[in-house]
C-alpha positions in Angstrom: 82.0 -10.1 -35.0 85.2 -9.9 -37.4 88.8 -10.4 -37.2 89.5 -7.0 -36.5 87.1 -6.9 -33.1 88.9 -10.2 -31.6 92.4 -10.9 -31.2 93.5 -14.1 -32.8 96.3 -16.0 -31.5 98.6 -17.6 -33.8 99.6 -21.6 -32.5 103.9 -20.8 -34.3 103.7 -17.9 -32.0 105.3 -17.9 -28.4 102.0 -18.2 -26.8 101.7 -20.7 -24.2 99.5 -23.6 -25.3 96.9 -23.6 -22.7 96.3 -20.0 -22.6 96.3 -19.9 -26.8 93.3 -23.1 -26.6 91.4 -20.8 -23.9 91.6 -18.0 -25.6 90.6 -19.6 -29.1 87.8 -21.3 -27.2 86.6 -18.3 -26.5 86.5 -16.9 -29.7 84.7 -19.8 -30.9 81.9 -19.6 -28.4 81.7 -15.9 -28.9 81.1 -16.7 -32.5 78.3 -19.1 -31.6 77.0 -17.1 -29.1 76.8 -13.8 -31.5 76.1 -15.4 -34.6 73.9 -18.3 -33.4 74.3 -22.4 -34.5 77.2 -22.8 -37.4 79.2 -25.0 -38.8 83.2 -25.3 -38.0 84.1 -24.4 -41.5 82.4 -21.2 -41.1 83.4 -20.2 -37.9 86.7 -20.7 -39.1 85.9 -18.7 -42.3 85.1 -15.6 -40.3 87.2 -15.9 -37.5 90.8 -16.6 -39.1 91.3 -19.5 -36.9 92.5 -22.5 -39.6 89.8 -25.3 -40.3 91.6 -27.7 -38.1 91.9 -25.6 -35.1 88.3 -24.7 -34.7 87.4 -28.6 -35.2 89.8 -29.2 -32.4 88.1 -26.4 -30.7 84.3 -27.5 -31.4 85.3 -31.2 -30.2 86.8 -30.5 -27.6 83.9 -28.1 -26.3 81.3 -30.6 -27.3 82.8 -33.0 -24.9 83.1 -30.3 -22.1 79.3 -30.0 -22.9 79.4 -26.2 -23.5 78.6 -27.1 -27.5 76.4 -29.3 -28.8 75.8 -30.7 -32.5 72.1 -29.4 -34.2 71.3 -31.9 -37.6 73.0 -31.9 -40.9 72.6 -29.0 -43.3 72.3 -31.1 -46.6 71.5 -29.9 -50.8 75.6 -28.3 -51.0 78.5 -29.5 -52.6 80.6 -32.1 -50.2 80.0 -33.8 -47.3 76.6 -32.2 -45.2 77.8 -29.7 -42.5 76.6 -29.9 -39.5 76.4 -26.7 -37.1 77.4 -26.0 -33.7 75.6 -23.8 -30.8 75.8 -23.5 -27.5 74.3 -26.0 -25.4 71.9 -24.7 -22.4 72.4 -26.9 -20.0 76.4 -26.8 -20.3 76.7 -23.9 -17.7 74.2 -22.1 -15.3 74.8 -19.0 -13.3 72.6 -17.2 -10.7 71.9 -13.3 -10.8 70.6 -11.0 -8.0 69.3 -7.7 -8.3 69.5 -5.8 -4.9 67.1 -2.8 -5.4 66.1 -0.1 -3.3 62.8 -1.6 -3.7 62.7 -5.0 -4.3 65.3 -7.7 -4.9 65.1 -10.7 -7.4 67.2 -13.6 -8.3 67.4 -15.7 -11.2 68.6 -18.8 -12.9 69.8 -18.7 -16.4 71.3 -21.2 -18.9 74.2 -21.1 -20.6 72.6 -18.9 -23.4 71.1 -16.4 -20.4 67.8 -17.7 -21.2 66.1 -17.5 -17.8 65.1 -20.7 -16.4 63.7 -19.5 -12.6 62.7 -16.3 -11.0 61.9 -15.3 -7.4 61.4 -11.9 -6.1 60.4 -9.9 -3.2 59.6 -6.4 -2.3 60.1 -4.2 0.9 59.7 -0.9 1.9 63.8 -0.5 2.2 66.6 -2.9 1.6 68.1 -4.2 5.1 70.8 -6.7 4.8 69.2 -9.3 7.3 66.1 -9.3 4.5 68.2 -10.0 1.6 70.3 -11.8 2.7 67.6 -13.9 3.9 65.7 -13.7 0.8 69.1 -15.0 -1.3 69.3 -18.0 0.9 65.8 -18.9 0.7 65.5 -18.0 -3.1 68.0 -20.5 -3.8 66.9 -22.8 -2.1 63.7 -23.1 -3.8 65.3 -22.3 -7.4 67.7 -25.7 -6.7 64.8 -27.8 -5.4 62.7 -27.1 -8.5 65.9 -27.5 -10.9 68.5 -30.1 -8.8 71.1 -30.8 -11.9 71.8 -27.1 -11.5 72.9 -27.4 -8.0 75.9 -28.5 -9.7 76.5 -26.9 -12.4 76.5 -23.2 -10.7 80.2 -21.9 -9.3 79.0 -18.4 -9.3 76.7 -15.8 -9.0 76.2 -12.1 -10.5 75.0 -9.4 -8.0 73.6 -6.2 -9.2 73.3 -3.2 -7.2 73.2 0.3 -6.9 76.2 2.4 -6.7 76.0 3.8 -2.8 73.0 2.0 -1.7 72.6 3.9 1.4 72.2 7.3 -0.1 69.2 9.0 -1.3 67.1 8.2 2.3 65.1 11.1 2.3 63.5 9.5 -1.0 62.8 5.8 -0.2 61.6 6.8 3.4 64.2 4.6 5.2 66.3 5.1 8.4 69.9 6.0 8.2 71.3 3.6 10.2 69.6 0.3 9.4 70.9 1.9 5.6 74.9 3.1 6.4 75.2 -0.4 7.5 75.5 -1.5 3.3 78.3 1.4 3.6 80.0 -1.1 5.6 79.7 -3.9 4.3 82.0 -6.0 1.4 78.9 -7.0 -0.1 81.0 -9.7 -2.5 83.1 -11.2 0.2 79.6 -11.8 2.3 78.1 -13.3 -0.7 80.4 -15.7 -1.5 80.7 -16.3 2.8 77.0 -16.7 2.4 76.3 -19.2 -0.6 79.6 -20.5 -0.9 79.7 -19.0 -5.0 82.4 -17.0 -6.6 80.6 -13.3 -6.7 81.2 -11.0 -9.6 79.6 -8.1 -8.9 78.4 -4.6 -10.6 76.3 -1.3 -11.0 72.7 -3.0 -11.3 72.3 -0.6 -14.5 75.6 -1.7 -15.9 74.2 -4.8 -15.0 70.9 -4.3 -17.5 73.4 -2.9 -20.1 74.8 -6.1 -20.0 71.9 -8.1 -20.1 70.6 -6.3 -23.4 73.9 -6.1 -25.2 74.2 -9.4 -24.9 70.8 -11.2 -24.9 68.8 -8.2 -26.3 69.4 -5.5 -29.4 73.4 -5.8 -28.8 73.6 -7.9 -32.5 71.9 -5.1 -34.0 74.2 -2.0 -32.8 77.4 -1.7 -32.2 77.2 1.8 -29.9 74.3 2.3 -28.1 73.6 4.2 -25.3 70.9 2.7 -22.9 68.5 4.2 -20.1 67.0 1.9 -17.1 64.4 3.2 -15.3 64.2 1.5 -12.0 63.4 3.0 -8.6 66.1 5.9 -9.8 67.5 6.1 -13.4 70.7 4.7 -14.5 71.8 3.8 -17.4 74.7 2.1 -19.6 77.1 2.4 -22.8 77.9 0.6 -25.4 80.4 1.7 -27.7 82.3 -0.6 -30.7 80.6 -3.7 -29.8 82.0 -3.6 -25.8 79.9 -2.4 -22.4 81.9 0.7 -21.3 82.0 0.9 -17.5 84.8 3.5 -17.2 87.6 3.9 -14.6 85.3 3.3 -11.3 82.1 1.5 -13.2 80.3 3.9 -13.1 80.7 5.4 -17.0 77.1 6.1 -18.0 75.2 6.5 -14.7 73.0 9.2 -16.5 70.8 9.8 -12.9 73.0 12.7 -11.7 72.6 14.5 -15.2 71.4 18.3 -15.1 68.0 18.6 -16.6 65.5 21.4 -16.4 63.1 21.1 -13.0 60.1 22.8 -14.5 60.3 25.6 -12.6 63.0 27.4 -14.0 65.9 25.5 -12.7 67.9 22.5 -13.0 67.9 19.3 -11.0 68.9 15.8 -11.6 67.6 13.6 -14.1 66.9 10.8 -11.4 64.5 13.4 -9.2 62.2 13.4 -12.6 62.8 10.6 -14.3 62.4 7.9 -12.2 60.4 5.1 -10.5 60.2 6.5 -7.0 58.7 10.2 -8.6 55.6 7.8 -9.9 55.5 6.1 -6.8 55.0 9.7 -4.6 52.0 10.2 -6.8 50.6 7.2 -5.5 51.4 7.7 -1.9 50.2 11.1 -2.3 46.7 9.7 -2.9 46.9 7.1 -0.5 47.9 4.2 -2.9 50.6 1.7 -1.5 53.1 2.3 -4.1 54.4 -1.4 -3.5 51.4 -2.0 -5.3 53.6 -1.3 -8.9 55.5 -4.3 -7.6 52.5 -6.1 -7.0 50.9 -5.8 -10.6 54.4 -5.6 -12.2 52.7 -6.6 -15.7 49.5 -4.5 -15.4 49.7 -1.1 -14.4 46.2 0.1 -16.5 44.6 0.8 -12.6 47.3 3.7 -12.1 46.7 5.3 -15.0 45.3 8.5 -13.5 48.8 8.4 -12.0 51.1 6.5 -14.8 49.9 9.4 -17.8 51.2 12.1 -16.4 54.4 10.0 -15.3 54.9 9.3 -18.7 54.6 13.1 -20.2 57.2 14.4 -17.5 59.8 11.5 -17.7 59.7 11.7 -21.6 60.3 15.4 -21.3 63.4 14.7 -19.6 64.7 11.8 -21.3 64.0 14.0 -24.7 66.4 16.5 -22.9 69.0 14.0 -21.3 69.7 12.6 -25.2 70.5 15.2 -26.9 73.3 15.9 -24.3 74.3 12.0 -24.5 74.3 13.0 -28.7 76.0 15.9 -28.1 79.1 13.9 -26.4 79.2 10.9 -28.4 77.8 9.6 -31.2 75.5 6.2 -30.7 73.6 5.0 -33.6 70.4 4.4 -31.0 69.6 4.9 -27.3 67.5 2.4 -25.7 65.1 2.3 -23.4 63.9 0.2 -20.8 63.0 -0.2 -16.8 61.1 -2.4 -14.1 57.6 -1.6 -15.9 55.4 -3.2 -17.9 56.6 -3.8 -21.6 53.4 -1.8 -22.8 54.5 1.2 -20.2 58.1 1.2 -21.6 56.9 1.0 -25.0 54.3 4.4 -24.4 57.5 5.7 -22.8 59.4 5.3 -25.4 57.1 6.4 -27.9 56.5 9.8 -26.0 60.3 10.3 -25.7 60.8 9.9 -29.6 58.0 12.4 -30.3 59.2 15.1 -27.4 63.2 14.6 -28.8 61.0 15.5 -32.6 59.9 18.5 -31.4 62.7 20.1 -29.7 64.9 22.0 -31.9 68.3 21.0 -32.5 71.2 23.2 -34.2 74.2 21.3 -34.8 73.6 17.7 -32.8 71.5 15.1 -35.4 68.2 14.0 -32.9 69.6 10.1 -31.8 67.4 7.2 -32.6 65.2 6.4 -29.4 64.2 2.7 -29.4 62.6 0.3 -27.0 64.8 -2.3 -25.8 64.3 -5.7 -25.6 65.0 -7.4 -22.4 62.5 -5.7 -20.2 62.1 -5.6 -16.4 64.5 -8.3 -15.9 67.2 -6.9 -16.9 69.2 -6.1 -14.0 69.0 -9.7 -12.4 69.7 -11.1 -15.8 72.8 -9.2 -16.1 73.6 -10.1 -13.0 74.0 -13.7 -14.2 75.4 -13.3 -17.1 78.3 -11.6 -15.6 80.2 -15.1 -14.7 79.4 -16.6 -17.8 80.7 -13.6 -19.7 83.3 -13.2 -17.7 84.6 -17.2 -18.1 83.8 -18.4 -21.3 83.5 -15.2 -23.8 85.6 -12.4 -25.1 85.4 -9.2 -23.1 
């Protein structure tokens, strides 16, 4: 992070005072948070903010307890420097994924290092289940970890854009489904648990997660595939997730692809979770099962092979028309698999994108992202504590 990506504000300015300190605080945890432990001086240094205003800053965080001190860095010139870095238990947040298949909450520190997970799968999403499974979930997550109970003011939800649609394919009835249509799923949230709810597309959700707590230091523009029950995905473009006007910038499961049978259909109908899990109910294999053995798929493998080939087909096919629009320097990849599926995935994608043959648009770099499975949930949390205490 430099001067030029954050907007420094200058104390001789007409400013007012307590919007100028929350906005410098910011930049000073964004620093930390970014850059990892440092010392004032240097956050200064990069920042632009004078020497005295980020010691101000740092002390005044440290006694909020969103910084804490690490030891001395002695051997230079002067008095030893001591660094700063965000202290985990300042802040905790809560994050719940509502998928189409399962649903999972979490508790993260201030870092978004996960400290508690619970989840649940069902054949279909009904409020009265999720709902029930929220209040329950956090429940247990406070008796296991009490000083949290007061140090969480919100939670993150992440869910799929138009949660009702797409019946046909998850096998659920229409009118236990149209009932999310009608529902302000924030305002019932916060009714429910009594939390301020931020909410957000559960792949823009995952986006977040790995921008932030994932590969985000190492690229500025990336663009990002999750694989869940149906793909979605997420952009990243000069250092900032890019949701677009409605939030929904980068939701790559409607893209045209080829159907392999001389047509076109949408990447989501090939490329997803749900196509793997027909295969299984096609041979008689619960499909919840995936859920079941979510870090050990090797007994599907008569049915996760061939899952792989197609889907890395069509993800080959779906970035070179993400290159073709704008530039990235990677496109990651990730979903609710095992971390040894994603990374076959990924593998197969790179060497399908190597053998197609490109004119004018340079193949993108396909890499494996870093978060994992958790993604969505974790972005879900993260979302208050991003949205509070860091620059946008």
């Amino acid at each position: 992070m430099t001067t030029e990506e954050i907007q420094i504000l200058d104390p001789e300015g007409g400013a007012n005072q307590s919007g100028l300190r929350d906005q410098n605080a910011r930049v000073v945890l964004s620093f930390v948070r970014r850059h990892g432990a440092m010392p004032s001086a240097e956050i200064a240094r990069r920042s632009g903010l004078s020497a005295q205003t980020v010691s101000n800053i740092t002390r005044a965080l440290e006694a909020d307890g969103l910084l804490c001190r690490g030891p001395a860095i002695k051997g230079k010139v002067g008095k030893p420097s001591v660094p700063v870095a965000l202290n985990p238990s300042g802040v905790n947040a809560l994050g719940l994924n509502i998928g189409r298949r399962s649903a999972e909450l979490v508790l993260v520190d201030f870092g978004g290092a996960p400290l508690e997970t619970v989840a649940t799968s069902y054949a279909y999403p009904t409020i009265e289940t999720v709902f029930a499974f929220l209040k329950n979930g956090i429940a247990r997550i406070f008796a296991k970890h009490p000083p949290a109970r007061q140090s969480v003011s919100a939670i993150g939800v992440a869910s799929p854009s138009k949660l009702w649609e797409w019946l046909e394919v998850v096998n659920a009835p229409k009118e236990e489904m149209q009932r999310w249509q009608d529902l302000d799923l924030q305002a019932a949230i916060t009714e429910l648990t009594g939390f301020e709810t931020y909410l957000e597309n559960d792949a823009t959700s995952a986006c977040v997660a790995e921008h932030l707590i994932g590969r985000g230091n190492e690229f500025s523009d990336f663009a990002y595939f999750f694989i869940g029950a149906f793909i979605g995905g997420g952009l990243v473009l000069n250092g900032k997730v890019f949701s677009g006007r409605t939030g929904n910038a980068a939701a790559f499961g409607p893209m045209p692809v080829p159907d392999g049978c001389g047509g076109t259909t949408e990447l989501l109908n090939v490329a997803s979770l749900h196509v793997l899990e027909k295969s299984l109910s096609d041979a008689g294999i619960d499909p919840l099962l995936l859920r079941t053995y979510i870090d050990d798929w090797g007994r599907y493998e008569d049915h996760v092979a061939p899952w792989i080939k197609t889907t890395s087909q069509s993800l080959a096919i779906a970035a070179t028309t993400i290159a073709s629009v704008v530039e990235v320097e990677v496109i990651l990849v990730d979903g609710a698999m095992p971390a040894a599926v994603c990374e076959r995935l990924t593998e197969a994608t790179q060497k399908a994108l190597a053998a197609s043959k490109l004119t004018v648009v340079v193949n993108p770099v396909i890499e494996q992202a870093r978060v994992g499975r958790r993604a969505r949930s974790l972005g879900a949390a993260l979302l208050p504590i991003h949205a509070r205490y860091f620059l946008a």
